[in-house]
C-alpha distance (Angstrom), angle and dihedral (degrees) to the residues before:
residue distance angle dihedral
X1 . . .
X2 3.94 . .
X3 3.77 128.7 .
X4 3.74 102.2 -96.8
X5 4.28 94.0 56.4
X6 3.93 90.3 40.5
X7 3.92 85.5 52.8
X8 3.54 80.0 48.4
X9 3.54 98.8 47.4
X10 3.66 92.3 45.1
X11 3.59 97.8 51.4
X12 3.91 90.4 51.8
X13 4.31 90.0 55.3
X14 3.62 85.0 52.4
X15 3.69 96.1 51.5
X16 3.65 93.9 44.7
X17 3.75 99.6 44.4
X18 3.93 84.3 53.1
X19 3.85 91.2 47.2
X20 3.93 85.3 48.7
X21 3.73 94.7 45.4
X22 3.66 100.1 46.2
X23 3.87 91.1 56.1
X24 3.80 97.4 48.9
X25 3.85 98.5 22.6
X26 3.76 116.4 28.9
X27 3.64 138.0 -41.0
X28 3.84 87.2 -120.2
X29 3.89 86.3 78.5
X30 3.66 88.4 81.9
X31 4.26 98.1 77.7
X32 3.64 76.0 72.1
X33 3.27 89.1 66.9
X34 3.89 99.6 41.5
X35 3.97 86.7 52.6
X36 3.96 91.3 51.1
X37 3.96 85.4 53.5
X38 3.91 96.0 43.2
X39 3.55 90.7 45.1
X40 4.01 88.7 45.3
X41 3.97 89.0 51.9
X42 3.60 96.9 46.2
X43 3.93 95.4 49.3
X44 3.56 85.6 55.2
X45 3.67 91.2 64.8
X46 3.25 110.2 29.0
X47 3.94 102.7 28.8
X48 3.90 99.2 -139.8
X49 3.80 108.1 115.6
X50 3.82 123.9 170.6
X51 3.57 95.1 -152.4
X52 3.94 86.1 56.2
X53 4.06 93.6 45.4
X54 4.27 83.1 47.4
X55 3.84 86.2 48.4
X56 3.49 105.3 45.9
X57 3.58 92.4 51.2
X58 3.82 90.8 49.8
X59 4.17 82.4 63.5
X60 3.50 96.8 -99.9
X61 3.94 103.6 155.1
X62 3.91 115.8 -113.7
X63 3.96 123.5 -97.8
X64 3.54 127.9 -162.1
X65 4.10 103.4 -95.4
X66 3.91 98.1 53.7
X67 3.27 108.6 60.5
X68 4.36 134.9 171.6
């Protein structure tokens, strides 16, 4: 698996668990989600994604959209 689908990947665990958690939990659960997409939107402009830096230095190997 590269970087760019374990961002992927990553990003889609977090949405879930917040879908999960704000039906059996609390509704609140759900800025989880809006921070996932902001984050998700802003990566795709600028490029710089915490997840990825988190990643990469976990060993995942590079992919094409995170790059430095």
């Amino acid at each position: 698996m590269n970087l760019d689908r374990a961002v992927m990947a990553f990003a889609g665990i977090l949405v879930l668990a917040s879908a999960l958690l704000a039906g059996f939990v609390s509704p609140k659960w759900l800025w989880l989600t809006v921070f996932v997409g902001a984050n998700l939107i802003q990566a795709s402009f600028t490029g710089f994604c915490p997840a990825a830096m988190v990643l990469r230095k976990l060993g995942v190997a590079g992919g094409s959209a995170f790059k430095g």
